[in-house]
N, C-alpha and C positions, 0 to 999 in steps of 0.2 A: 504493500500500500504506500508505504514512503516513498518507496523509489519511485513508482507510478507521480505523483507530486511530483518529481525532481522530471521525470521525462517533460511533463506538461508543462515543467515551467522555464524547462532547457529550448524545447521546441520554440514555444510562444513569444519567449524573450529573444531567442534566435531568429524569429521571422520580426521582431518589433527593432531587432537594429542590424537585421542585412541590409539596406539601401544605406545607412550611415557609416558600415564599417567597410563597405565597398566603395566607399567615397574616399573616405581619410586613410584607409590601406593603397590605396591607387595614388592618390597625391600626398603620401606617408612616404612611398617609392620611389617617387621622381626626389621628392624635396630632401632625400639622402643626398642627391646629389643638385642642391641648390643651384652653390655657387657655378658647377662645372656646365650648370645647363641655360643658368642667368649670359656666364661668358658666350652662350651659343646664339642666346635670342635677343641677347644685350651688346655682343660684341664691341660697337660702341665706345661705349663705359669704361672699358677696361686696359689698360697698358701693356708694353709686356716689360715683365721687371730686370730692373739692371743689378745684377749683381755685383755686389763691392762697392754699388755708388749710395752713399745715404741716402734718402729723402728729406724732403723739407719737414722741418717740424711745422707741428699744427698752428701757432702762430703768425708762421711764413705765408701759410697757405691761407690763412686767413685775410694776412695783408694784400697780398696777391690777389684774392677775387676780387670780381668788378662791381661797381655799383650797379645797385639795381635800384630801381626809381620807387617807392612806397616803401621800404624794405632795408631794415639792416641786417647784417653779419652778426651774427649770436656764439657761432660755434661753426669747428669741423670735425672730424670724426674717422678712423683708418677703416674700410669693408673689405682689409685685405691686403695682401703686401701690391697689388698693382692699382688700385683703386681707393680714392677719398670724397669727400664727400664735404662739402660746404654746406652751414645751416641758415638760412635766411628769413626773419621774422618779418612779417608784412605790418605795416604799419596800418590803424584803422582810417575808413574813411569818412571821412566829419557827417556826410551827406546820410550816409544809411547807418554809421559807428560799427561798421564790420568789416574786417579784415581787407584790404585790396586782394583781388585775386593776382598773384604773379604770373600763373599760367605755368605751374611747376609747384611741386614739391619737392625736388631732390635734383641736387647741382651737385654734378661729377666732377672733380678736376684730376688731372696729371699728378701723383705725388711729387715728380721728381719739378716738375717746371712749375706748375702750381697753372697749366693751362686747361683753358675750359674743355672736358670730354664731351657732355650733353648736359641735359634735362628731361624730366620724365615725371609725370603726376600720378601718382597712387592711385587706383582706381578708375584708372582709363583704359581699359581693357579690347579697346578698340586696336590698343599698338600692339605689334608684335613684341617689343623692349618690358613689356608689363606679363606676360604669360607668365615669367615663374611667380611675380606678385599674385596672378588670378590663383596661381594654382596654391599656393599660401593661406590667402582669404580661406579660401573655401575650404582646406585642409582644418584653420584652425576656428569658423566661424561660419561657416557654409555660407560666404560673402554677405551675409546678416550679422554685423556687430551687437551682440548683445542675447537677442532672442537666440539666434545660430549657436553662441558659446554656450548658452545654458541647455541648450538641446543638448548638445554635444555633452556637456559633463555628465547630463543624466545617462545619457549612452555610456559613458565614459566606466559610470556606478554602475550598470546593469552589465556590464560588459567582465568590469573586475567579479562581480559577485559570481557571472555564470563560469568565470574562467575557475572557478571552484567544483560548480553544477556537474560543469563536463568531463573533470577529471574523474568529478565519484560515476558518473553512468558508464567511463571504459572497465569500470571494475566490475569484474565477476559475483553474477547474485550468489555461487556457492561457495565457500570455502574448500571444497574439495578441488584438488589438483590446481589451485588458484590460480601459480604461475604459470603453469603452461595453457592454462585457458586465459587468462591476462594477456599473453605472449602475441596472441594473434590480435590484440587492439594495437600493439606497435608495428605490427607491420602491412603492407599493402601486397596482394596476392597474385601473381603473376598469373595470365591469362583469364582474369576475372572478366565479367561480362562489364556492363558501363555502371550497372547501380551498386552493385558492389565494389569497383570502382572510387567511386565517389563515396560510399560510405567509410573505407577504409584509409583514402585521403585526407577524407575530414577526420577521423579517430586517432590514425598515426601521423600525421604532421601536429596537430592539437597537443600529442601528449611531446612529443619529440624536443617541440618547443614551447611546451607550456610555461617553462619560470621563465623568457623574456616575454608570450605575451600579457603574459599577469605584469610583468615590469610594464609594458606601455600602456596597458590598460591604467593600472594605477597612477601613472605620471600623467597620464591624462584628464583623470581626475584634478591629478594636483593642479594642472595648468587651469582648467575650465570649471572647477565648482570646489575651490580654495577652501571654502569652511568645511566641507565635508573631508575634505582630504587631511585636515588640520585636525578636528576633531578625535578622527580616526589614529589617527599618527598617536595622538597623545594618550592612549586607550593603553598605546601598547609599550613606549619611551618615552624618555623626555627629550619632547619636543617643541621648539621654540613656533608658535604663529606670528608669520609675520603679519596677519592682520591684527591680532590682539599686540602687536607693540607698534603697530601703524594710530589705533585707538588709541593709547597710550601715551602719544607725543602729539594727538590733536590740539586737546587745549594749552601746550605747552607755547611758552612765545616764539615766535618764529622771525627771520627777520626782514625784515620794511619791505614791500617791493620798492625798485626802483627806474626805469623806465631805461634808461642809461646812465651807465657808470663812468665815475670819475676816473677812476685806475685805466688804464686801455689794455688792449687785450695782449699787448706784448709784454708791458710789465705786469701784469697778473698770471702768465704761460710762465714768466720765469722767477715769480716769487712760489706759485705753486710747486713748479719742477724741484727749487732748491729745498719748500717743505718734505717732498716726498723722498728726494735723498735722506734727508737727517731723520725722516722715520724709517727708509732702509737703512742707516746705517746704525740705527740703535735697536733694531731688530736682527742686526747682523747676516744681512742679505744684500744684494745689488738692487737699485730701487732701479725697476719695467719701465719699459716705455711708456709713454701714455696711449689709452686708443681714443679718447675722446677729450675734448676740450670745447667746453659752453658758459656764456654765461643766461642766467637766468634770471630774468627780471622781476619773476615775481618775487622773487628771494632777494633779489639782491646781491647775487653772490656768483662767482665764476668758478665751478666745475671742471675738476682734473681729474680724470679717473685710468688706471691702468689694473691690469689681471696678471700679480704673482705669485709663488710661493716662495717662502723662504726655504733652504737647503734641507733642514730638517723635520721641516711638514711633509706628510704623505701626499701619495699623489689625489688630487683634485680639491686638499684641503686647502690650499693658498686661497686666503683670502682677498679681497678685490682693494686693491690702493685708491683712494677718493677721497683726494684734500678739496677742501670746500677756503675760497679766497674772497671775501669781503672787497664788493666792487666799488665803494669809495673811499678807502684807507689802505687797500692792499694788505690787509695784514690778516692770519688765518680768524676762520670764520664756522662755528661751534652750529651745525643744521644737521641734529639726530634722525630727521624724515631721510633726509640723505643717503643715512647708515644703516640703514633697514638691510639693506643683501645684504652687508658684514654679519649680519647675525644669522644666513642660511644656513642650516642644519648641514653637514655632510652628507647625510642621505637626501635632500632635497637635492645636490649637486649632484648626484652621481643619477639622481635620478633624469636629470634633467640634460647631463652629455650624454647617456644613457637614449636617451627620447630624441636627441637631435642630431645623434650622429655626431658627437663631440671629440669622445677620446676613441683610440686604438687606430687610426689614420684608415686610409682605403680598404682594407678588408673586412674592417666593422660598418664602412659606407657600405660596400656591396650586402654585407649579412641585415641590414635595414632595408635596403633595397628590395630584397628576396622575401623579408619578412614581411615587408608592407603586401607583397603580392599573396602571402600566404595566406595574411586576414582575409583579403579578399576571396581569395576562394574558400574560404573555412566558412565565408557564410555566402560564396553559391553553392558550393554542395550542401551546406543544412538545407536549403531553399529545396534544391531539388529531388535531396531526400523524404522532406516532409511532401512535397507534390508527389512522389510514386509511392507513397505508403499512404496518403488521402486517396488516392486515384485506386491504389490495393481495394481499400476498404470499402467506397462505395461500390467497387465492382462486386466483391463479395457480398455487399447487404443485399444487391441488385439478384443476384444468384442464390439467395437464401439462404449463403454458407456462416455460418458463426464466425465471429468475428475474433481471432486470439488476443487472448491480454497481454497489454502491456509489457509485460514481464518476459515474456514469448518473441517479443523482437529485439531484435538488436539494438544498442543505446546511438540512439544519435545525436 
């Protein structure tokens, strides 16, 4: 009787997010390989990189872009050793008091010359330059900001709960001879017809890879429905939410906005640079590069941020460098909203290069790759298994034959 429950609620959950997990498994696959397919549809964009020749620090590059008319320079940012990226904040217009359109959102330049590559606008999916952006959206929002992401989390819960469902139905209803009746859920059977086939692809790829797809499922969670993933975490470790310490620094003072800063953006690039040395060097490490450099006005305050570890931290626990510089005194500047990723868990990290294809270089891109196509087909064969065991059944009621329980077929 139990198990019967776990079949109905494997099937039904199965059929309620196969159109979603054949979505974000498919654009899960490509976006392993983001950047290498961005370089294809973007080419553009991109440089080819000089080896032994420095680049410009982000300051330079900053100096370097051109004016744009409604619009200042806020920040640049590295997307890579051949590509950068200038930020440009559009000033409002007195007439309507919303933003001028620039006709762009994202200004490429040359790291080494600091010349213009392009521009390109988020969500104009009319170019072919925005395809790996389309395929992004919709992987992590089904190109609906908001409603899309909360779908998706609940997919996300239903997805990790059944990746439990389906392990317990590969298991054998007897304990007699377990393992060698176990044995055949892990494997697929050579000259099988098509529907056993597909039932054995879906059982033996499922179990095979079951602890990373329970890893994406769960990361999934964590990205698109945060308190549930937070909750849960804390059930089991101690675990830090970064939303209960986002709450936490709400009512605290924060400081001034300021529209434009007195500092300029060169002396605030190397009062930051020189703070981030002397907290590398009293943590007894080289202080990284920067990847990012902004300032921000609502704060008031101009943003250095670089990703290292120090020598005797494990791997992926280096915590992230982000000195925050006070834009009319130049001098550091105390904005604990800031410092919120300083306090990620290590399992939230590992979850999270883990889910993006971060660490172990090309051959964990390709095992993402493979795994994205794998979801997807784990839930077109439940699809087409549940259609020829529907299609079974009514032909049998249709022919007056008894219909076997549950119990009596195979776990799908």
């Amino acid at each position: 009787m139990i198990r019967n429950i776990f079949v109905v609620l494997h099937r039904w959950i199965g059929l309620a997010m196969a159109v979603f997990l054949v979505i974000v498994g498919l654009t899960g696959s490509l976006l392993a390989f983001h950047q290498e397919l961005d370089h294809v549809f973007a080419r553009q964009f991109y440089v080819t990189p000089r080896p032994g020749v420095p680049p410009l620090d982000l300051a330079t590059l900053m100096e370097r872009a051109p004016l744009i008319s409604h619009a200042r320079i806020v920040g640049a940012q590295w997307n890579g050793v051949d590509q950068a990226q200038i930020n440009y904040l559009p000033e409002k217009d007195p007439a309507t008091d919303r933003p001028y359109d620039l006709g762009f959102t994202q200004f490429y330049v040359d790291p080494w010359t600091g010349a213009e590559l392009g521009r390109r606008t988020i969500g104009d999916y009319s170019k072919s330059s925005n395809v790996m952006r389309f395929i992004y959206k919709l992987h992590v929002a089904l190109l609906v900001s908001g409603p899309g992401t909360l779908i998706l989390g609940i997919v996300a819960v239903l997805w990790t709960l059944d990746c439990f469902n389906g392990f317990y139905l590969t298991l054998p209803v007897s304990l007699s001879a377990f393992w060698r009746k176990w044995k055949t859920a892990w494997v697929v059977k050579r000259g099988a017809g098509f529907y056993r086939l597909n039932l054995d692809l879906h059982r033996a790829s499922g179990l095979w890879l079951w602890p990373m797809l329970l890893v994406f499922a769960w990361s999934s969670v964590m990205f698109n429905l945060r308190p549930v993933y937070d909750w849960t975490m804390s059930k089991f470790m101690a675990h830090s939410s970064l939303l209960e310490e986002a709450m936490k620094l709400k009512d605290l003072p924060q400081p001034a906005a300021k529209p434009v800063p007195v500092i300029g953006a060169r002396a605030a690039f190397e009062a930051a640079r020189r703070l981030a040395a002397e907290q590398a060097r009293a943590g007894g490490f080289e202080a990284p590069e920067p990847s990012m450099f902004a300032y921000m006005d609502k704060m008031g305050v101009y943003v250095y941020g670089a990703r290292g570890a120090a020598p005797q931290e494990g791997f992926l626990e280096g915590r992230p460098t982000l000195v925050t510089i006070d834009g009319d005194t130049g001098a550091p500047a105390d904005v604990p909203f800031l410092r919120l990723t300083e306090k990620q868990d290590i399992v939230d990290r590992w979850l999270v290069a883990l889910h993006v294809a971060g660490v172990f270089g090309l051959p964990y891109k390709i095992f993402v790759c493979i795994l994205g196509l794998v979801v997807a087909m784990l839930s077109a064969t439940g699809v087409y298994i549940w259609w020829k065991k529907r299609r079974a059944r009514r032909f049998r009621k249709k022919q007056g034959v008894s219909v076997p329980p549950l119990e009596a077929t195979p776990a799908e």
